[in-house]
ROZAKOL-632879 format. One record per atom (N, C-alpha, C): residue number from 1; residue in one letter; atom name; y, x, z. Coordinates in Angstrom, 3 decimals. Example, Ala and Ser with C-alpha at 12.3 -4.5 7.8 and 13.67 -1.06 7.14 Angstrom:
ROZAKOL-632879
1  a  N  -5.690  13.190  7.800
1  a  CA  -4.500  12.300  7.800
1  a  C  -3.300  13.200  7.800
2  s  N  -2.250  12.850  7.080
2  s  CA  -1.060  13.670  7.140
2  s  C  0.030  12.900  7.870
//
This chain:
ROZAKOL-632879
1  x  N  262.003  197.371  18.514
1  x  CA  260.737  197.938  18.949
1  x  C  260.489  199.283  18.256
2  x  N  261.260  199.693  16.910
2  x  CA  260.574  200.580  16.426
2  x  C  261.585  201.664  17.161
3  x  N  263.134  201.328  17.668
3  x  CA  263.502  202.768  18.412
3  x  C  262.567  203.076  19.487
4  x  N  262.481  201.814  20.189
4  x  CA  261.567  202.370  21.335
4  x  C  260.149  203.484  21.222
5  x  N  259.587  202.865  19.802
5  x  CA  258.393  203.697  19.410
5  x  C  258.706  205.184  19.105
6  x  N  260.235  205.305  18.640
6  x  CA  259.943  206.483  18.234
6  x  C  260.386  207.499  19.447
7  x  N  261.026  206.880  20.227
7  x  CA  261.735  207.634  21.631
7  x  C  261.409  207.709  22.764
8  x  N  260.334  207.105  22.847
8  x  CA  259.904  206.677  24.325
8  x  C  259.062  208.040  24.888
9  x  N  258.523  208.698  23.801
9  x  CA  257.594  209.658  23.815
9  x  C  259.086  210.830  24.534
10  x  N  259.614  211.023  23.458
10  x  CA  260.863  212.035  23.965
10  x  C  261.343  212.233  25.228
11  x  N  261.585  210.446  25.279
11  x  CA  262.208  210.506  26.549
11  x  C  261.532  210.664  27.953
12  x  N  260.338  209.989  28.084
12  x  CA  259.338  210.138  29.095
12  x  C  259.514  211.927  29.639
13  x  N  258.869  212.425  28.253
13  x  CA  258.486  213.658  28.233
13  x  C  259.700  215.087  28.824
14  x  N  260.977  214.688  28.352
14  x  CA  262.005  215.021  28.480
14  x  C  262.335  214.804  30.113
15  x  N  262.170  213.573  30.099
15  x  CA  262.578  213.610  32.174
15  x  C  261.133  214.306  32.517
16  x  N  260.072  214.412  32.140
16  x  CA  259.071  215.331  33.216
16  x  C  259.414  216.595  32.784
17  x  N  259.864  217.652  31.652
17  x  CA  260.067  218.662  31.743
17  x  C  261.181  219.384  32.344
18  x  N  262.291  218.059  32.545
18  x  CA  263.217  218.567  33.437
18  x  C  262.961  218.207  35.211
19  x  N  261.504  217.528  35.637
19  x  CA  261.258  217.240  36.599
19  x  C  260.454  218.691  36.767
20  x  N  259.720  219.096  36.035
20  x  CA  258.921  220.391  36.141
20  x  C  259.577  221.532  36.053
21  x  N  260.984  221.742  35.678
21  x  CA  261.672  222.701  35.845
21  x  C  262.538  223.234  37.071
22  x  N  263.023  221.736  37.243
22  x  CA  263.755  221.959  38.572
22  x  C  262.658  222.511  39.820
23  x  N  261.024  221.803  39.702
23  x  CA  260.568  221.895  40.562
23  x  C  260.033  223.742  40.706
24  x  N  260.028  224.224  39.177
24  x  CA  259.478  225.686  39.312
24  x  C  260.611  226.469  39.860
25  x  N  261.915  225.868  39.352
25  x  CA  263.195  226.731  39.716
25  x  C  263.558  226.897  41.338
26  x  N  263.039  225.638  41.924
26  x  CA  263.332  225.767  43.657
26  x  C  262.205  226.320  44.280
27  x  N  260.591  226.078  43.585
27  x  CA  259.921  226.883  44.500
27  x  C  260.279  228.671  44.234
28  x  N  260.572  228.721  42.748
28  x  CA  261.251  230.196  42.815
28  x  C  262.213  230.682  43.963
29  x  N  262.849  229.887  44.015
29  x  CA  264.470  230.112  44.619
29  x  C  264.054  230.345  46.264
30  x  N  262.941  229.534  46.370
30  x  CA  262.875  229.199  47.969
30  x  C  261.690  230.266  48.067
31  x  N  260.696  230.918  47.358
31  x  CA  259.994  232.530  47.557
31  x  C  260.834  233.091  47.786
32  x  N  262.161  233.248  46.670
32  x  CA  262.926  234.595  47.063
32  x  C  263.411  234.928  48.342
33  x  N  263.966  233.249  48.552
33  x  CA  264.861  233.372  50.059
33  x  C  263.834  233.658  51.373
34  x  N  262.209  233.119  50.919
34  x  CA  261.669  233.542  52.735
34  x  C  261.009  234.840  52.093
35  x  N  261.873  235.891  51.232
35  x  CA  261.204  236.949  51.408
35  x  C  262.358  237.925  51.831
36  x  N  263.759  237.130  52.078
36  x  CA  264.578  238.011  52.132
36  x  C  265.304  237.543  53.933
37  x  N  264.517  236.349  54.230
37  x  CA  265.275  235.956  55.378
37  x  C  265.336  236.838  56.899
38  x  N  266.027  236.865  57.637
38  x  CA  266.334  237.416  58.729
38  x  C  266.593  236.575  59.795
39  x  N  265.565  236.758  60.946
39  x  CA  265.642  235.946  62.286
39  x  C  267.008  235.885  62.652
40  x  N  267.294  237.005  62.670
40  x  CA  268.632  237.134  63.311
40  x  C  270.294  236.355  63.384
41  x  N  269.960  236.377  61.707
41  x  CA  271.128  235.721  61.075
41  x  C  271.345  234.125  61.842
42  x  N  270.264  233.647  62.005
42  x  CA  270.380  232.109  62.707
42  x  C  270.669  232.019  64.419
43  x  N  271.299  230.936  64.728
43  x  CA  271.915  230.902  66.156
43  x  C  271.488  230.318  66.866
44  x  N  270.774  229.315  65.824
44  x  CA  270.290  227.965  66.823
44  x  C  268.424  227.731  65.647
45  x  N  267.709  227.017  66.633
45  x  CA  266.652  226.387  66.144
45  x  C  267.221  225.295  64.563
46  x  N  268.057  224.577  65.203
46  x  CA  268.114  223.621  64.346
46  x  C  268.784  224.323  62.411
47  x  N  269.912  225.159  62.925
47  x  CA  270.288  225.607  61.872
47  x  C  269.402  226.630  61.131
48  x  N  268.181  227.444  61.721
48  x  CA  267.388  227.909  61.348
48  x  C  266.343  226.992  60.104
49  x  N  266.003  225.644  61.208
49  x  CA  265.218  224.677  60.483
49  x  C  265.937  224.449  59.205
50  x  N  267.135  223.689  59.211
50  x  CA  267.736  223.595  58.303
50  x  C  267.846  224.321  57.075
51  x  N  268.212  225.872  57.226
51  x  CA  268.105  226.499  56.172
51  x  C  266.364  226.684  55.988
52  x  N  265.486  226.846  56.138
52  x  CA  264.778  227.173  55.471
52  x  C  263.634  225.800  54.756
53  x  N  264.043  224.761  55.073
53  x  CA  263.401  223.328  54.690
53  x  C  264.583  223.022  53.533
54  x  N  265.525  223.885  53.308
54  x  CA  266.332  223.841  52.012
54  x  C  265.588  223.329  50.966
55  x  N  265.883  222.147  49.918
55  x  CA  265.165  221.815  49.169
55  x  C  263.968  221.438  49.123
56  x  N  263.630  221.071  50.429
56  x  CA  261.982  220.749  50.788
56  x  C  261.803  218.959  49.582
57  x  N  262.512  218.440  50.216
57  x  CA  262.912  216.776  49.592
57  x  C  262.668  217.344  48.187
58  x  N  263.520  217.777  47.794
58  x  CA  263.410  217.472  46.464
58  x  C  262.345  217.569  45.613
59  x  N  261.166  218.798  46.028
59  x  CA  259.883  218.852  45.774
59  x  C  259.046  218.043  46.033
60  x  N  258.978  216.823  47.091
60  x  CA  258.620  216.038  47.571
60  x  C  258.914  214.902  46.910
61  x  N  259.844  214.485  46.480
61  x  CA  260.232  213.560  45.346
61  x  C  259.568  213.696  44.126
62  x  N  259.941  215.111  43.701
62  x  CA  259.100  215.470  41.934
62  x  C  257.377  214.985  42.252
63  x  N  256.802  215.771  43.230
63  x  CA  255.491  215.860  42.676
63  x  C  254.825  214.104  43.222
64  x  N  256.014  213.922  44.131
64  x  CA  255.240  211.769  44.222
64  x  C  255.864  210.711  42.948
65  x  N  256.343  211.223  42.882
65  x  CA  257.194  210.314  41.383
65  x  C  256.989  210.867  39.911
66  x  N  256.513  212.341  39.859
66  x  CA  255.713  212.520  38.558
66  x  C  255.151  211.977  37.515
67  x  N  253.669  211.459  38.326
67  x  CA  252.990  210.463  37.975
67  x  C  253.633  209.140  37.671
68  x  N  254.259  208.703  37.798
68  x  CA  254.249  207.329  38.165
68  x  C  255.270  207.486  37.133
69  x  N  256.078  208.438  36.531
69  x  CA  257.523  208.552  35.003
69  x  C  255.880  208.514  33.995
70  x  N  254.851  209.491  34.364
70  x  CA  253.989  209.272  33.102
70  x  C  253.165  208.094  33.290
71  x  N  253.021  207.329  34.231
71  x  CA  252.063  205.885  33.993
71  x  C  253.355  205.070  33.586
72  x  N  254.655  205.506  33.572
72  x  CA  255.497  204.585  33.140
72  x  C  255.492  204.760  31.082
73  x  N  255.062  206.246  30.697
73  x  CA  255.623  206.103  29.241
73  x  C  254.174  206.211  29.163
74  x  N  252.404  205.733  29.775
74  x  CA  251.683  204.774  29.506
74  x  C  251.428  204.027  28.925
75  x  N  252.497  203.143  29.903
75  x  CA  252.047  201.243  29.852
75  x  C  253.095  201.351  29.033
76  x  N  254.244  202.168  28.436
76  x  CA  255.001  201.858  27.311
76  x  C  254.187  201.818  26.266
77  x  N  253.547  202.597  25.800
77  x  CA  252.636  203.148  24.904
77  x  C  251.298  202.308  24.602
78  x  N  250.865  202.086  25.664
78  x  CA  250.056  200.659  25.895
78  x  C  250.424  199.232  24.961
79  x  N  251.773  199.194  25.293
79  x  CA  252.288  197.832  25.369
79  x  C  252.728  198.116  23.804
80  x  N  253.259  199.273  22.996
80  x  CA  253.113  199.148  21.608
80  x  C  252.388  198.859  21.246
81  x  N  251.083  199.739  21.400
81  x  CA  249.960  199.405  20.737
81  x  C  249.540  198.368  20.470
82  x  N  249.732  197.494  21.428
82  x  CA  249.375  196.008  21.410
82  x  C  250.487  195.352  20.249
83  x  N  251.493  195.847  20.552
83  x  CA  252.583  194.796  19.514
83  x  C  252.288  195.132  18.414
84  x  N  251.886  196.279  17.917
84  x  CA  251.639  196.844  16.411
84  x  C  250.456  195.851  16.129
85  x  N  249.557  195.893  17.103
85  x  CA  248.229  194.783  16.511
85  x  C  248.290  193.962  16.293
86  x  N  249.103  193.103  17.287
86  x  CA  249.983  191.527  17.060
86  x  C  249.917  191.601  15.483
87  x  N  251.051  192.399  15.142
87  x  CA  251.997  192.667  13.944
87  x  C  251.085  192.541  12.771
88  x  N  250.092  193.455  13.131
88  x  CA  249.362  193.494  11.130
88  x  C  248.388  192.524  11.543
89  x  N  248.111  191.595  12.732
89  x  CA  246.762  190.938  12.589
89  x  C  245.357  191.216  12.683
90  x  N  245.443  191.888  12.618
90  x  CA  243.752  192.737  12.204
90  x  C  243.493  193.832  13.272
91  x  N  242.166  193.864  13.616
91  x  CA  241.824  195.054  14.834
91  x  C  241.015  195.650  14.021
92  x  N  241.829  197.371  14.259
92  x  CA  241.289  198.266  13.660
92  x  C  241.277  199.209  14.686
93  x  N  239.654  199.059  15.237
93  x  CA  239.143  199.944  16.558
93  x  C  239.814  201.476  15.848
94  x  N  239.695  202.140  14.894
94  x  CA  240.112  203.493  14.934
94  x  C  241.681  203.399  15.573
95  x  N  242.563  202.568  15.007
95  x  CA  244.294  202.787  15.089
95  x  C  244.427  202.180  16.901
96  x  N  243.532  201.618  17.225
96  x  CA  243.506  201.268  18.509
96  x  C  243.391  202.371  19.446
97  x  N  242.256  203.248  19.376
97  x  CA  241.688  204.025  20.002
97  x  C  242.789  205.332  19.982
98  x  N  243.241  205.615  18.671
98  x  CA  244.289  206.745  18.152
98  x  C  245.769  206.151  19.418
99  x  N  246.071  204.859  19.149
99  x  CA  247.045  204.568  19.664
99  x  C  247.659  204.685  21.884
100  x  N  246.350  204.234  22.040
100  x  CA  245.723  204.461  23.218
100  x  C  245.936  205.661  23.833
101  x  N  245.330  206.796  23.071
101  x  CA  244.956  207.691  23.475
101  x  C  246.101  209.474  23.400
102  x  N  246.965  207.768  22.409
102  x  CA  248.516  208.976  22.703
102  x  C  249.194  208.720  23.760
103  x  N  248.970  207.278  24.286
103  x  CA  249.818  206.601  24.879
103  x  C  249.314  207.162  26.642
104  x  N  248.112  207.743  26.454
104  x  CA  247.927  208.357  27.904
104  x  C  248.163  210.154  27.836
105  x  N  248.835  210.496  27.087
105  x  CA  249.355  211.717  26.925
105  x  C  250.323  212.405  28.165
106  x  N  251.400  210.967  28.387
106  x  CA  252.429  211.070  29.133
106  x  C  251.766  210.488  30.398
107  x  N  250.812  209.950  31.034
107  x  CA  250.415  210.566  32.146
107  x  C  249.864  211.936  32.612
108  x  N  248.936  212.081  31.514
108  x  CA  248.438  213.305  31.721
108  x  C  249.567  214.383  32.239
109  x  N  250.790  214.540  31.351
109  x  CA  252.323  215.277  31.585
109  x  C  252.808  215.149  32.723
110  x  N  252.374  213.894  33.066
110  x  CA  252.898  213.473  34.682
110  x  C  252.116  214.162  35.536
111  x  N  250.805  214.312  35.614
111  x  CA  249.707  214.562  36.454
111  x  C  250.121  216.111  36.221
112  x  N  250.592  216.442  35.053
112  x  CA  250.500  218.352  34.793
112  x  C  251.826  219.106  35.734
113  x  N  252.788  218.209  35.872
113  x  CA  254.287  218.396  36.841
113  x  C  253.791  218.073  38.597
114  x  N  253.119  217.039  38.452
114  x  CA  252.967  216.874  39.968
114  x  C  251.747  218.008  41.004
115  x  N  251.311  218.151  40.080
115  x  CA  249.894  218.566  40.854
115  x  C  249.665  220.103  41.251
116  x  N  250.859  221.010  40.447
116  x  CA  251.172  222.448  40.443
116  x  C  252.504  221.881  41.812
117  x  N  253.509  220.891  41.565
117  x  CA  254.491  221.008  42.516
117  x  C  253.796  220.291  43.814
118  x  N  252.863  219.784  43.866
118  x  CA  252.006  219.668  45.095
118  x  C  251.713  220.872  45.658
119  x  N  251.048  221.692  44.996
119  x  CA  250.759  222.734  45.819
119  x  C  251.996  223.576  46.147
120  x  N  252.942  224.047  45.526
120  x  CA  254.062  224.686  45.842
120  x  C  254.676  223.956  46.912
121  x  N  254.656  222.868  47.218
121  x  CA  255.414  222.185  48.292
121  x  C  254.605  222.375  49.903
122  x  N  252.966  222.719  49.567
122  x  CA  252.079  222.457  50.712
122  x  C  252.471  223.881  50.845
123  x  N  252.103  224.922  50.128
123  x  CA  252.574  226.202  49.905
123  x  C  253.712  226.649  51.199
124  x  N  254.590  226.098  50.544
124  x  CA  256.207  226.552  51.128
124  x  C  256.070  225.797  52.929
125  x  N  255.587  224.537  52.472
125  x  CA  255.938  223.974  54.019
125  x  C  255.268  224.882  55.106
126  x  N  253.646  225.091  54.576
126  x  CA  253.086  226.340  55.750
126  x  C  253.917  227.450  56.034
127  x  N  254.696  227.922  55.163
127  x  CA  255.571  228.951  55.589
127  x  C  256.893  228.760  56.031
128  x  N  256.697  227.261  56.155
128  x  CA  258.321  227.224  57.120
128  x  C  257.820  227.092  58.239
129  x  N  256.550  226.270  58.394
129  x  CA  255.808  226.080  60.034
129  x  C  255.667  227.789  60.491
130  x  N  255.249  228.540  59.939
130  x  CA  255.016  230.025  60.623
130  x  C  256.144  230.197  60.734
131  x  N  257.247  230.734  60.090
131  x  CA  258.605  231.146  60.335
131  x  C  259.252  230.542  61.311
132  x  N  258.825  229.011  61.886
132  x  CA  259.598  228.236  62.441
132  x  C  258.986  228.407  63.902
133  x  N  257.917  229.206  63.997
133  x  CA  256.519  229.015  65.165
133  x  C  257.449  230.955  65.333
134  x  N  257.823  231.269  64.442
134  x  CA  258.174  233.062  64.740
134  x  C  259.459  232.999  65.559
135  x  N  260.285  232.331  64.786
135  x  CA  261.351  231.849  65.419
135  x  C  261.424  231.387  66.908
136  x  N  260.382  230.402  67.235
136  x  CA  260.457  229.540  68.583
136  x  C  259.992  230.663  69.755
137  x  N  259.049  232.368  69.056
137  x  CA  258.664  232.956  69.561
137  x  C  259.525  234.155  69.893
138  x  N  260.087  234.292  69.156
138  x  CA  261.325  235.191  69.083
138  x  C  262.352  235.067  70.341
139  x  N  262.450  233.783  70.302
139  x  CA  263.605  233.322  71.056
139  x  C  263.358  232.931  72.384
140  x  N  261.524  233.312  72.272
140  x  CA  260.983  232.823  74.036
140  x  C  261.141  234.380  74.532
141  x  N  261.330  235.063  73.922
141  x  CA  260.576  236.263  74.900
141  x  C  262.206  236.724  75.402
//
């Protein structure tokens, strides 16, 4: 129990900063590309769609599963707290409250990754619907 205590924090924290990185690195990646894209280059609707919903999923994954890595190192955090009390016997509302209140840290971390890659994802998708509405217009006339 005591590796878990001392790692759980790390580790939680560690998969959301690499969940929050990947997610800043593709909405980067995917500005650059619809600022550089060209109707032209595409042949078909579908391969058009295709490239520009590039990496759509994966943003879609980070910001719904965010939350839910930090309600996971939570109820870890939760569930020490409780064993430490077990342990010495005695309720000591301060070490309770202290304990608690680290232990919702790593949602908060969760909520801080998902809720910026929410909007980058609503962000990007409106601009594949216009591009994809330019496209369908392009190709009517």
């Amino acid at each position: 129990m005591e590796f878990l205590k001392e790692t759980i924090d790390y580790a939680i924290f560690s998969i959301l900063g690499i969940m929050g990185f990947i997610a800043l690195w593709l909405t980067i990646e995917r500005v650059m590309f619809f600022s550089k894209i060209n109707l032209n280059d595409y042949d078909t609707q579908e391969s058009f769609e295709d490239s520009i919903t590039k990496h759509l999923t994966t943003l879609y994954i980070i910001y719904s599963n965010a939350p839910y890595v930090g309600l996971l190192g939570t109820v870890i955090g939760i569930m020490i707290t409780f064993y430490d009390m077990g342990l010495s016997g005695t309720i000591d509302t301060k070490e309770i409250m202290t304990g608690l209140s680290l232990a919702l840290k790593a949602t908060a971390l969760g909520l801080a990754v998902a809720i910026p890659t929410l909007i980058a994802y609503n962000a990007l998708y409106r601009k594949i619907t216009l591009l994809s509405n330019t496209y369908k217009n392009k190709n009517l006339k």
